[in-house]
C-alpha positions in Angstrom: 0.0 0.0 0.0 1.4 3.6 -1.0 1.5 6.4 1.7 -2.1 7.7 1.8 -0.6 11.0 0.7 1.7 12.5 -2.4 3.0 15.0 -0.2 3.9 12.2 2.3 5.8 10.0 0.2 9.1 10.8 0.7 8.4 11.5 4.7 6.3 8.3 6.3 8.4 5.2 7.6 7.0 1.7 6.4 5.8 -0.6 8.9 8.5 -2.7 8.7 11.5 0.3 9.4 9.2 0.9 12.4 12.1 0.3 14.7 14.3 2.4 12.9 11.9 5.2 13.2 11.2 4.8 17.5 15.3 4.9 17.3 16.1 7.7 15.1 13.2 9.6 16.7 14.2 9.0 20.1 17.8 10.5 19.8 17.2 13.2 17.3 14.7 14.6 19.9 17.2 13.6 22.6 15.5 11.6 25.1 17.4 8.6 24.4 21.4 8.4 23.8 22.8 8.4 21.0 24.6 5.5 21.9 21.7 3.5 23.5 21.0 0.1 21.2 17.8 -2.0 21.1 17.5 -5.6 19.0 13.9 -5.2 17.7 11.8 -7.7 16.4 10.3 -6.7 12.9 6.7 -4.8 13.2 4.6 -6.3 11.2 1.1 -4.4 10.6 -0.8 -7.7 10.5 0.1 -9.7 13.0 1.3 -7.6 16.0 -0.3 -4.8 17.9 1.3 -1.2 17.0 0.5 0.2 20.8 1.9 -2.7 22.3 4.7 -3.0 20.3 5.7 0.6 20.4 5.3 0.7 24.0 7.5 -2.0 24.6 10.4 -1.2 22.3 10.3 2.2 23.9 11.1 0.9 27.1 14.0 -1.1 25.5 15.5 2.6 24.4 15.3 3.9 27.3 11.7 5.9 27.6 8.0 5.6 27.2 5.8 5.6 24.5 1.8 7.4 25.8 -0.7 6.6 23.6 -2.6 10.0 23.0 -6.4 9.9 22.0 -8.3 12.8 21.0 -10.8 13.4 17.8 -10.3 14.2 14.3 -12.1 18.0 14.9 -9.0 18.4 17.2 -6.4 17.2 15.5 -4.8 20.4 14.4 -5.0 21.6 17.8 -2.8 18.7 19.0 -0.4 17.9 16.9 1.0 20.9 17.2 2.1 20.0 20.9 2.1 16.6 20.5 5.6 15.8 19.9 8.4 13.9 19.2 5.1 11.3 18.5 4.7 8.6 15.9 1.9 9.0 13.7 -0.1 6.1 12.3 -1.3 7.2 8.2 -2.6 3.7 7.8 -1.6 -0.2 8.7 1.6 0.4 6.6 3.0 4.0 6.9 3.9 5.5 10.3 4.9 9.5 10.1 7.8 10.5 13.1 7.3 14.1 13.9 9.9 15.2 15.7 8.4 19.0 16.9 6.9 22.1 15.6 7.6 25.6 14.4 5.4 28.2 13.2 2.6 26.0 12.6 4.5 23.3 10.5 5.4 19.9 11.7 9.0 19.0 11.9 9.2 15.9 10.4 11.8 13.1 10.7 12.5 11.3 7.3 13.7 8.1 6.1 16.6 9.5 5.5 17.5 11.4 9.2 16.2 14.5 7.2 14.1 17.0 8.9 11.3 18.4 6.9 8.7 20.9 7.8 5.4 20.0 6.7 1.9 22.2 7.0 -0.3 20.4 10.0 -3.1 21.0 7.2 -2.4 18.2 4.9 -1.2 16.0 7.3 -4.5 15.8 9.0 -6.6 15.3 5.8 -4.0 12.1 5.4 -5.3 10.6 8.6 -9.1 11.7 7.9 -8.3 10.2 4.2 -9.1 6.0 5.2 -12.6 7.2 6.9 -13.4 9.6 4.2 -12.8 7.2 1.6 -16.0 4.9 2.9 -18.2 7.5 3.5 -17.9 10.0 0.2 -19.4 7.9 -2.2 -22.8 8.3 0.4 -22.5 12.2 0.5 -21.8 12.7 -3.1 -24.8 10.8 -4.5 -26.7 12.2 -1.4 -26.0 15.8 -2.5 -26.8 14.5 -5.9 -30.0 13.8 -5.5 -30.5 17.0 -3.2 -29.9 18.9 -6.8 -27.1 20.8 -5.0 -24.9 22.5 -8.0 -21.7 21.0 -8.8 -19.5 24.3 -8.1 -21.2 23.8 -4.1 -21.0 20.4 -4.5 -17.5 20.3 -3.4 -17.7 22.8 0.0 -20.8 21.0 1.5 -19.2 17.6 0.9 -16.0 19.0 3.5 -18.6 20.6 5.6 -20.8 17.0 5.7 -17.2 14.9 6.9 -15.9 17.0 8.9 -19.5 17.4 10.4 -19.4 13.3 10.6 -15.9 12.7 11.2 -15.4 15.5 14.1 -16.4 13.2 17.4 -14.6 9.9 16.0 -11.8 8.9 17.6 -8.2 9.1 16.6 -5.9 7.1 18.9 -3.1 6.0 16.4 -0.4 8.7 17.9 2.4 7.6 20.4 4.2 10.8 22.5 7.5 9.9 23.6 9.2 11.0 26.2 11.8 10.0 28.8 11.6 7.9 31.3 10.4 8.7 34.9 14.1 7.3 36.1 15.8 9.7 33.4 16.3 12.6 36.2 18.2 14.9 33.8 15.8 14.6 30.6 13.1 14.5 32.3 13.7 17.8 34.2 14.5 19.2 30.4 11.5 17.8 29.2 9.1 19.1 31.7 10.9 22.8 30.9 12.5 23.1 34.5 16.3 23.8 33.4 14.6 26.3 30.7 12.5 28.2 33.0 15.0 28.1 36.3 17.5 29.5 34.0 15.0 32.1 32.5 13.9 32.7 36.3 17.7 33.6 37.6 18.3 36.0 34.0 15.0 38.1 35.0 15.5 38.6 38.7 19.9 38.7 38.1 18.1 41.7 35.6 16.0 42.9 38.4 18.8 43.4 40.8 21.2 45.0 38.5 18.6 47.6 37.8 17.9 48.2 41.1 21.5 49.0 42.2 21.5 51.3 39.4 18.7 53.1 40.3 20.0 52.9 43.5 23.5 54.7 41.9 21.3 57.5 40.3 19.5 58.4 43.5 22.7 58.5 45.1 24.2 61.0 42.5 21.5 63.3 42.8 21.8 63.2 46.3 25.9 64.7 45.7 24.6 67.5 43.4 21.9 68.6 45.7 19.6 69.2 43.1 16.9 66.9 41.7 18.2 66.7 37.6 15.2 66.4 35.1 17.2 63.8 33.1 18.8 61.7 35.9 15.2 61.4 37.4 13.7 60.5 33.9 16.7 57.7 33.7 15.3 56.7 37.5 12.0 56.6 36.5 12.7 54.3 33.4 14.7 52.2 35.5 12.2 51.4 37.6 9.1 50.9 34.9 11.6 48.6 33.2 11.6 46.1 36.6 7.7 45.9 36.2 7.9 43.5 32.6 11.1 41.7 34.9 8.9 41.2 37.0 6.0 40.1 35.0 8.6 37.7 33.7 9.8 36.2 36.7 6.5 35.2 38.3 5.7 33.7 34.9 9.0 31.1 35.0 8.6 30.8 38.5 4.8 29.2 37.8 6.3 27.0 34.8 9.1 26.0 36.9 6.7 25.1 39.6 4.6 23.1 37.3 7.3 21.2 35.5 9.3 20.2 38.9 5.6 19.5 40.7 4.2 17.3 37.4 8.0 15.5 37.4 8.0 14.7 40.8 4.6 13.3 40.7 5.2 11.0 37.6 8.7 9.2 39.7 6.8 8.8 43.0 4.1 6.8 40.8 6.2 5.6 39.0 8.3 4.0 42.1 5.0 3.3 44.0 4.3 1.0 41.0 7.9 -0.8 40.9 7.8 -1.9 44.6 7.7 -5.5 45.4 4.8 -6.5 47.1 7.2 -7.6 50.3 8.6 -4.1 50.7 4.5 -3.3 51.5 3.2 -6.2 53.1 4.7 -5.3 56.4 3.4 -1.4 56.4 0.5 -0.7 58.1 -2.6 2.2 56.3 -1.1 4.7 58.7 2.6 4.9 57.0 1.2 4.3 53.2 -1.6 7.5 54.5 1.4 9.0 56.1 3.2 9.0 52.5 0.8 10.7 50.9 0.6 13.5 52.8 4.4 13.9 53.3 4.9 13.7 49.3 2.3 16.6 49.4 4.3 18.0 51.9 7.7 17.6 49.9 6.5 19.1 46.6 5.1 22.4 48.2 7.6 23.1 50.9 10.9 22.1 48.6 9.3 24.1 45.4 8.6 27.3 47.1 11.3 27.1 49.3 13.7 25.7 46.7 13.0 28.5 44.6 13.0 31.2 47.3 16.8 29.9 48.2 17.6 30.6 45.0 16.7 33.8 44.7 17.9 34.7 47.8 21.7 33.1 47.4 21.5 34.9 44.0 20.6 38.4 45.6 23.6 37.2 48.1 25.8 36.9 45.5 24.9 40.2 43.8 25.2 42.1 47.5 28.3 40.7 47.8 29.6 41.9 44.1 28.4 45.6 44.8 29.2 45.6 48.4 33.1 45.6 47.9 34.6 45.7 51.3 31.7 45.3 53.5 31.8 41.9 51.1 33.7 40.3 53.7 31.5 41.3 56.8 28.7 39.6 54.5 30.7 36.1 54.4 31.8 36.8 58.4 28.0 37.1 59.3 26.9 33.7 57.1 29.5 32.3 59.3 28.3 33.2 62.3 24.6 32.3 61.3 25.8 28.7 60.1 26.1 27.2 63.5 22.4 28.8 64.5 21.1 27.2 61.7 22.6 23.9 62.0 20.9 24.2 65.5 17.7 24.6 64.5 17.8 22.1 61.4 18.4 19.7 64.4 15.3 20.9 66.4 12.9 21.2 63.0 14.0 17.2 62.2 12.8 15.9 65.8 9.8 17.9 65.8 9.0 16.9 62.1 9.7 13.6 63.0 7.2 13.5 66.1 4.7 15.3 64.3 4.4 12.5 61.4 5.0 9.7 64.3 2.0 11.6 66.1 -0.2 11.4 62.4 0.5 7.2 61.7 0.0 6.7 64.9 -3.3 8.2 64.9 -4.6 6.7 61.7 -3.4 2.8 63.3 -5.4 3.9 66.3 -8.4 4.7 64.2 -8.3 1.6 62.4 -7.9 -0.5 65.6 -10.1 1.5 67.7 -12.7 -1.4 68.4 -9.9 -3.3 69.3 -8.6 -1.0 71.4 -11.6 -0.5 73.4 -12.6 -4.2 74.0 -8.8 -5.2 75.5 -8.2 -2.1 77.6 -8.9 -0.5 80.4 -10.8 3.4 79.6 -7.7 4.4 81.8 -5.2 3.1 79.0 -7.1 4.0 76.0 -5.1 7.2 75.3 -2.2 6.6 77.2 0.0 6.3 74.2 -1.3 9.1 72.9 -0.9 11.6 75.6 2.8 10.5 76.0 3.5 11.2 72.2 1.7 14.9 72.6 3.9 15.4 75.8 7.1 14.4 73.6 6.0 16.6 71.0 4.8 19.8 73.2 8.3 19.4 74.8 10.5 19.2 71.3 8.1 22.5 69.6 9.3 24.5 73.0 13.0 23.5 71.8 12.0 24.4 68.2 10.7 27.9 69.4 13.8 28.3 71.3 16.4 27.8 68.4 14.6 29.4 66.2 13.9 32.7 67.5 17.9 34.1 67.2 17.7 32.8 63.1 14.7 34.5 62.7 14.6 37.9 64.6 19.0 38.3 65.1 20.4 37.0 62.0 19.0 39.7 59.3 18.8 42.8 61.9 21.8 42.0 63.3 23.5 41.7 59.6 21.4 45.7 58.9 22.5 46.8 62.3 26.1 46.0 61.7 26.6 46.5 58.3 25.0 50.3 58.5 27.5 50.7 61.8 30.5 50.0 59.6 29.2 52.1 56.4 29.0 55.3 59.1 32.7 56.0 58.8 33.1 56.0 55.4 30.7 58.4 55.0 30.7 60.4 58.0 35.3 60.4 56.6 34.2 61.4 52.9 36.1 58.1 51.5 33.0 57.2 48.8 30.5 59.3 46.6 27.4 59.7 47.1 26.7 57.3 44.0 28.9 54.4 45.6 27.2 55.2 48.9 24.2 54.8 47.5 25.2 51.7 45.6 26.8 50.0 48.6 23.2 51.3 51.1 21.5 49.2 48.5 23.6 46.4 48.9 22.8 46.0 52.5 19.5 46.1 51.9 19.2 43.5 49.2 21.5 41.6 51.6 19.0 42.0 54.5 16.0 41.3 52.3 18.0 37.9 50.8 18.4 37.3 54.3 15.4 37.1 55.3 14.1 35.4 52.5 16.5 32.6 53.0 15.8 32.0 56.6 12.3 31.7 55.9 12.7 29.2 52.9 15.1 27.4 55.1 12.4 25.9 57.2 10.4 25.3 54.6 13.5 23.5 53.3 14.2 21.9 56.1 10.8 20.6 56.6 10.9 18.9 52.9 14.3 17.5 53.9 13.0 15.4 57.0 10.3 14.3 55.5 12.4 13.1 52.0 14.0 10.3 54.1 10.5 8.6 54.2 9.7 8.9 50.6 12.8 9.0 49.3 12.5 4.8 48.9 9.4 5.7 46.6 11.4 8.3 44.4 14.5 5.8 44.0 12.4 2.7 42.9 11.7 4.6 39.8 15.5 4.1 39.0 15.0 0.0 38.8 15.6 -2.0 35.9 12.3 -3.6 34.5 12.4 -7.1 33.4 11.3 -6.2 29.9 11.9 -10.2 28.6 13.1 -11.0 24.9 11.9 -8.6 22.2 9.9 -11.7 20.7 8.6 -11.4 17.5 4.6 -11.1 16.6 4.8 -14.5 14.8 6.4 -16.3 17.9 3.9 -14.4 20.2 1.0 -15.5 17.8 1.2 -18.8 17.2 -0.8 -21.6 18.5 -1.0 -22.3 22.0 1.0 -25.1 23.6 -0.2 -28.1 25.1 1.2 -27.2 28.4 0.3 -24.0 29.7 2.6 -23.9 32.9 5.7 -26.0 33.9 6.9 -26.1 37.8 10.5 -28.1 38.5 11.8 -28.4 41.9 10.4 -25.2 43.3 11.9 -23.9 46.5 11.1 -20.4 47.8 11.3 -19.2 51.5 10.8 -15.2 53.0 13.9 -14.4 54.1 17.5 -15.7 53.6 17.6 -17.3 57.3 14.2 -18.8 57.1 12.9 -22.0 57.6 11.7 -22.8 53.4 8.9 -22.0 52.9 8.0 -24.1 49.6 10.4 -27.0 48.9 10.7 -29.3 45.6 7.4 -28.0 44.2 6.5 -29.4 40.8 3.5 -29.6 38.7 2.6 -29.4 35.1 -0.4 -27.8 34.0 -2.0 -29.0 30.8 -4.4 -26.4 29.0 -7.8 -26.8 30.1 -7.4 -28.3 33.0 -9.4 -27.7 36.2 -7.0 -27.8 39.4 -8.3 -27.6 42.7 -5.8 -27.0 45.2 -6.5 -27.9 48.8 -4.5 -27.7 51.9 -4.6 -26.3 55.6 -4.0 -23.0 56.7 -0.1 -21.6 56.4 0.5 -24.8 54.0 2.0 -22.2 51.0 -0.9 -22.9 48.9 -1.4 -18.6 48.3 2.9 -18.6 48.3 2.7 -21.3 45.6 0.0 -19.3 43.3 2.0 -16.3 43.9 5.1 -17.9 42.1 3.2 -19.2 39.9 1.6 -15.6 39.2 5.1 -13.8 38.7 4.2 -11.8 41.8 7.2 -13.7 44.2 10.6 -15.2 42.5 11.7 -19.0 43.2 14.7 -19.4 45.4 15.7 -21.6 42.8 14.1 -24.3 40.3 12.3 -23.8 37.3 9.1 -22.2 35.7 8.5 -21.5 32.5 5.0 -20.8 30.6 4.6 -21.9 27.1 7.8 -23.4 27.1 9.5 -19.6 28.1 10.6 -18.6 31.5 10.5 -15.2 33.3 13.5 -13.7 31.7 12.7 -14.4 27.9 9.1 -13.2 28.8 9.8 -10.3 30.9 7.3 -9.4 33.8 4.9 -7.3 31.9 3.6 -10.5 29.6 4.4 -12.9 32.3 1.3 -10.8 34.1 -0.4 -11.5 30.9 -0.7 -15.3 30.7 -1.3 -15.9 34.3 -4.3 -14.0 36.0 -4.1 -14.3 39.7 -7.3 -12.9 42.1 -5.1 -12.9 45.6 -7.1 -13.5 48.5 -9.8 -10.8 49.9 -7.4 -8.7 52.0 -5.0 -8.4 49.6 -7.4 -7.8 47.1 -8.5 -3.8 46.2 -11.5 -1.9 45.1 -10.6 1.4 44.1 -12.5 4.8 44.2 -13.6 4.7 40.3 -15.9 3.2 38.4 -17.2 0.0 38.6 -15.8 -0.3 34.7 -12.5 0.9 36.3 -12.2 -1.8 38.6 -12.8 -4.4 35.9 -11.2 -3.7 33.2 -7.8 -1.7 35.3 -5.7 -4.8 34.2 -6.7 -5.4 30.7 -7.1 -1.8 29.2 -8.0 1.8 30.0 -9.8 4.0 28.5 -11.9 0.8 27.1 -13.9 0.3 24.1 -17.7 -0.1 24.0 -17.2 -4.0 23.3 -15.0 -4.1 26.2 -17.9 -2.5 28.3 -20.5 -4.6 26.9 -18.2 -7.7 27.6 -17.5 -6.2 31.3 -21.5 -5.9 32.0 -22.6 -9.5 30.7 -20.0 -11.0 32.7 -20.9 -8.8 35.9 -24.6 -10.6 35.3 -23.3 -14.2 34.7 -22.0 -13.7 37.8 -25.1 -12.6 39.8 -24.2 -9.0 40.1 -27.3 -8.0 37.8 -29.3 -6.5 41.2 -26.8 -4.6 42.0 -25.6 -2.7 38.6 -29.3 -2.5 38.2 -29.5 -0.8 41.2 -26.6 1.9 40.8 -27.9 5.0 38.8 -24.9 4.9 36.6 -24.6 1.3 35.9 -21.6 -0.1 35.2 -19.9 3.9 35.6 -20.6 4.3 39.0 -18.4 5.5 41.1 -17.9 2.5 43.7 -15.1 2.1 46.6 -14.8 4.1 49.5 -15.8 7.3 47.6 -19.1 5.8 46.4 -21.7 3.1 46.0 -20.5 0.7 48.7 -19.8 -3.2 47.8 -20.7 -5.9 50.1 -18.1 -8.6 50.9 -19.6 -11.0 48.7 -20.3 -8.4 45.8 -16.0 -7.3 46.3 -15.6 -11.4 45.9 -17.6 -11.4 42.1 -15.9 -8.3 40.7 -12.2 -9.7 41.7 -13.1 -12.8 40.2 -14.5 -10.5 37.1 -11.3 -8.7 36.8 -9.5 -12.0 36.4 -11.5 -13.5 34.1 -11.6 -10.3 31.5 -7.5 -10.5 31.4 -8.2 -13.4 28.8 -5.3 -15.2 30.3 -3.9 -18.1 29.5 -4.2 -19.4 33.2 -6.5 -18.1 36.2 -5.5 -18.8 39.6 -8.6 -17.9 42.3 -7.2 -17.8 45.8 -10.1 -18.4 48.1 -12.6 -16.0 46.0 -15.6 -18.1 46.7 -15.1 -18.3 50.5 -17.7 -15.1 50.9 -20.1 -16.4 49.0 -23.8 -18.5 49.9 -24.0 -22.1 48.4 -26.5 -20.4 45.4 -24.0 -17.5 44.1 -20.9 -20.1 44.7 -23.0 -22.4 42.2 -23.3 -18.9 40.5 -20.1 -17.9 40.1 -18.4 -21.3 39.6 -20.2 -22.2 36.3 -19.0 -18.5 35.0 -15.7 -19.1 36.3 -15.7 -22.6 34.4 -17.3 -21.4 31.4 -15.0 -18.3 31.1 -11.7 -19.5 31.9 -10.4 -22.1 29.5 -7.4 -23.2 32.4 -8.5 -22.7 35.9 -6.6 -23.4 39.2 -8.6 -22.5 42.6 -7.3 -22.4 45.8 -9.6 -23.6 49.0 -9.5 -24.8 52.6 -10.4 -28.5 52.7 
């Protein structure tokens, strides 16, 4: 097939260069090296999913691949901003645009040329396919409308676009670096850009200052007021308003970049933990997180940025201030040791305060406990002990705090004036270098202040980094991303065997007893496996391994012939769906759809909706989506319509059934359930899942 478009032929990529394209996209735009190498599979259009595929051999160059979704009435809106981005034209032809500039598209060609191309016909290319079917409709409707031939033409574009404007278009891939990528990600999100537009504009706003500063201080030696000094004043000044302007502008960009980036790596390392690093946490230190990640962003962004300001109007002071330059660096000295003081006091008191908040939220949680197996004298004993602790390590805050506050920049005026007194009072400096070297105190006592009040914001952020700082380095972990297998190998026909177990042997921790030993079992597709044992027997240990979700000590496992490492984690997930047991099972504040279809695909399709619903009624939950105003939308979890324990059960075993996977693994989903909805439920489980294994008490 020939690229949809003449203009286009020299630019799109065929399918089958696809890889070439992601590669030569990635380091033209520079978010992945130039010397980074990935072995890709062939793409071919037929047989292998593009988002899939382009998702995964992103990851294998170092960043990600978002699929963006918008509507053909849109389009030119987006592209312009949607880049470095593959474009889908059709099955065969993929288009690498690799950024924008005065309304063209910068496009990457074949041939590592750059091309600028009008967004215009590029968007008729990708509206061509859908056109094509529906034209023949509109032109013998117009036809037989009697509409002339020389408005035959405008009405057809008015009629498609009319028709095509609400379709979707979700054939674009955004690339950009990945959440581990500190460096290019900070460049991508803008913040070097803007932090170094931030420092030029107040660096500008300082200079001028001092110089208007310098002119007050020569009309102050003439004695009288000079028409055209006071005009240069006067412009001096209006010129600081646009600096300004400017400044709080990059300030809000650089806030939004560093806030969005720091966001993206926190998920992105909340995601990459292993389920043992959070098994032993209780709700009050993952609630604790949250709020202290909250805390992190705000205090280190405004206080980060207020630092740097107020080093940089240091740094100017010290510049203009000349001699008194070395009373400035004698006075940091002397405040260093104060500070270090109360950094000590603001980490304990930080530290109480968050012990005081999980504390709290475990004693919520186990209040009923609490109250049946202790005596009303005891019940906030704990509790007043941590507020007595606290009450005492705030007086020691106050106390260490009061001399950085209230000494440190009137002291630094006090002094500084004091030593600018002889030099005046002597005649040793004009009144322009008096002036000059007046306003360098000032600035000095204003970065001063500035500083000591970002400090604790600063300080703050810094105590509470140490407990989320295991969240923001996870991001950093290698993925097991498995062999880059090609569509053909991926496609073909299932195996006999689904899963393979040899000599299993797992155990918690490397001193423990084992905890699984010489475990083997094959597992033949089709099958029906019930898998019974008493409690603390390693039955849910053994589905876990099986499920990718724990690692074997040693032995061997491999599904469809291919073990974890030639699979990779992400497609290991794939072929074994596992619904863990109830408590370490999840309904999340979303939709019902959400919570169903959260492993399979998101945002879904209307088939995958209609799929989601039937099977939500196959497995009694009819009553209760007829019930819910919104159906199968409603919002549901702890933010909405409310799930019994046996309704919870059905929608985990839902979820696992929609993945399609090769294997489903049920870990003691029908324990909630009456005798009726377990007959219920099993024949959909049966019916649905092709190879089932279920886990039960005897």
């Amino acid at each position: 097939m020939p690229p949809p478009a003449i203009d286009l032929a020299a630019l799109a990529w065929p399918a089958a260069r696809l890889g070439d394209a992601l590669t030569a996209l990635a380091r033209s735009s520079g978010i992945a090296n130039a010397a980074t190498e990935a072995d890709f599979a062939s793409f071919s259009a037929r047989s292998a999913d593009p988002a899939e595929w382009i998702e995964s051999a992103a990851k294998r160059l170092g960043c990600e691949a978002e699929p963006v979704e918008t509507n053909y009435r849109d389009l030119e809106t987006v592209l312009p901003s949607a880049y470095p981005a593959l474009l889908r034209l059709s099955p065969d032809w993929f288009l690498a645009v690799a950024g924008c500039r005065r309304g063209k598209l910068r496009v990457l060609a074949p041939g590592l040329r750059v091309r600028s191309l009008p967004i215009g016909p590029v968007c008729r290319a990708l509206r061509e396919p859908l056109e094509q079917t529906l034209r023949p409709n509109y032109d013998r409707l117009l036809a037989e409308a009697a509409i002339p031939p020389r408005r035959r033409s405008a009405a057809l574009s008015l009629l498609l676009a009319e028709q095509l404007g609400e379709k979707r278009y979700n054939q674009c891939w955004l690339l950009r670096p990945a959440p581990g990528d500190t460096l290019r990600s900070l460049s991508k999100a803008g913040a070097i850009r803007n932090a170094t537009g931030l420092l030029a504009a107040h660096l500008a706003q300082y200079l001028l200052w001092l110089a208007s500063w310098a002119i007050l201080g020569r009309l102050s030696l003439q004695g009288r007021m000079d028409r055209g000094w006071l005009l240069a004043w006067a412009l001096l000044l209006m010129t600081m308003v646009p600096l300004r302007i400017l400044g709080a502008w990059k300030q809000g960009l650089l806030a939004i970049g560093l806030g969005g980036f720091f966001k993206r790596r926190l998920l992105c390392g909340a995601l990459r933990l292993d389920p043992e690093e959070m098994r032993h946490q209780g709700i009050g230190s993952f609630l604790g997180q949250t709020f202290e990640a909250e805390i992190v962003e705000t205090f280190a962004l405004s206080g980060g940025i207020a630092s740097l300001l107020a080093i940089t109007e240091l740094a100017v002071s010290a510049f203009v201030l000349g001699r008194l330059a070395i009373l400035l660096l004698a006075w940091l000295a002397i405040a260093a040791p104060i500070a270090f003081r109360f950094l000590r006091s603001f980490h304990a008191a930080t530290g109480a305060r968050i012990g005081l908040t999980q504390d709290l939220v475990e004693s919520m949680i186990g209040h009923r406990t609490r109250i049946a197996q202790l005596p009303r004298e005891e019940w906030h004993e704990s509790e007043d002990i941590g507020l007595d602790r606290y009450f005492e390590i705030s007086r020691l805050l106050d106390l260490h705090g009061t001399p950085l506050v209230a000494a440190i920049p009137r002291g630094w005026l006090i002094v500084s004036l004091a030593c600018l007194v002889p030099a005046i009072v002597a005649g040793h400096s004009s009144g322009a270098q008096t002036a000059v070297a007046l306003g360098g105190i000032l600035l000095a006592y204003t970065a001063l202040h500035r500083l000591i009040g970002s400090f604790a914001e600063l300080a703050g952020a810094t105590v509470v980094w140490d407990r989320i700082a295991p969240l923001f380095r996870a991001a950093t972990r290698p993925e097991n991303l498995g062999e880059f297998l090609p569509a053909e190998t991926t496609a073909a026909a299932p195996l006999p065997t689904v899963i393979e177990a040899d000599r299993l042997n797992f155990r918690y921790r490397p001193t423990s007893n084992p905890a699984l030993q010489g475990c083997s079992l094959e597992i033949r597709r089709g099958d029906r496996i019930l898998l019974e044992g008493p409690s603390g027997g390693g039955k849910t240990t053994f589905a876990a391994l099986l499920s990718g979700l724990r690692q074997p000590e040693s032995g061997l496992l491999l599904i469809g012939g291919l073990d974890r490492h030639t699979l990779g984690a992400e497609r290991w997930r794939k072929r074994v769906a596992s619904a863990p047991q109830f408590h370490e099972n999840h309904i999340l504040t979303e939709t019902l759809a959400f919570n169903l279809l959260m492993s399979r695909r998101w945002p879904p399709t209307a088939s995958d909706l209609e799929e989601a619903e039937q099977l939500c009624r196959e497995l009694g939950l009819g009553p209760l989506l007829d019930a819910m105003p919104s159906g199968i939308l409603q919002m549901i979890g702890e933010g909405g319509w409310q799930l019994s324990h046996g309704e919870r059960s059905r929608v985990f075993i839902a979820r696992a059934l929609l993945q399609r996977a090769d294997l489903v693994i049920l870990d003691e989903s029908f324990a909630a359930l009456d005798p009726e909805n377990v007959r219920t439920a099993l024949e959909c489980t049966l019916d649905r899942a092709e190879t089932l294994m279920v886990i039960a008490h005897p």
